[in-house]
N, C-alpha and C positions, 0 to 999 in steps of 0.2 A: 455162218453169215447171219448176220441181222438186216432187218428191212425198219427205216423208220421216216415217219412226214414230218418234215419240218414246214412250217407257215414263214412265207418268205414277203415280206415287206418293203414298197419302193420299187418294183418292176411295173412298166408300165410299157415296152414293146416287147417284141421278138430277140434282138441283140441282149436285151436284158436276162431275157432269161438264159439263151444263150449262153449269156455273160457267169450265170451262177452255175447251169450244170458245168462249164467249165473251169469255174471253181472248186467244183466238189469232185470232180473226174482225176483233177491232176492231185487230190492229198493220198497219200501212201493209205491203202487198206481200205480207200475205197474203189467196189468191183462195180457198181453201176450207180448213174443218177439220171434222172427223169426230170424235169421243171414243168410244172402245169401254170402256164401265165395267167389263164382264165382263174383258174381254184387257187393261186398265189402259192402252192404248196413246192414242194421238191423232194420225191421219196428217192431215197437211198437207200444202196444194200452195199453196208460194210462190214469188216474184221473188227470187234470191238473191243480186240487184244493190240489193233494197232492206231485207231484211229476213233477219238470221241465225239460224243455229239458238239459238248462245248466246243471241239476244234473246229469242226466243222463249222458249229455259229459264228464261228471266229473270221474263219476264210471268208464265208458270203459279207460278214459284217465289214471287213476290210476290204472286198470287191464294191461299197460302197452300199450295199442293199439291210436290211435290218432281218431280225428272226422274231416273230412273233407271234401271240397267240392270233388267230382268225380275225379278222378286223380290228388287230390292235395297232399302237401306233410302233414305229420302229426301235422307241427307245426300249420297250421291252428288252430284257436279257432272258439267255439262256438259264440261268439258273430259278428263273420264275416257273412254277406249276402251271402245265396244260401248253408248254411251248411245242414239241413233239409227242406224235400222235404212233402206239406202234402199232404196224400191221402187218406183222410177222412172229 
């Protein structure tokens, strides 16, 4: 298993963030996520034989929220340097 933070962009209550660990809960291979509303982040720990980071920016991006660097704006993409952080 890997452990990685993504900067999560566009949450601005509780249901929000809600809204993204249950997005990242229900993708196959991933075993846990956390949403930090305060820190805008979301670390996860998944199979990364089954499940990518891109996909992942994919589901929160499709829940309606952006993935970005640390006070970036939401158009950031995934495939930009410094978008997740690991710590693991």
């Amino acid at each position: 298993m890997k452990r990685e933070t993504l900067y999560v962009t566009g949450m601005s209550c509780t249901h929000c963030s809600a809204r993204v660990e249950s997005v990242l809960k229900e993708l196959p291979g991933v075993n846990s996520a956390a949403v930090d509303l305060e820190g805008k982040t979301a670390s996860v720990e998944y199979d990364e034989d089954q499940v990518s980071l891109e996909t992942m920016a994919k589901a929160i991006e499709d829940a309606g929220y952006g993935v970005g660097e640390e006070d970036s704006p939401a158009s950031e993409t995934p495939k930009k340097k410094g978008l997740f952080r690991r710590t693991g």
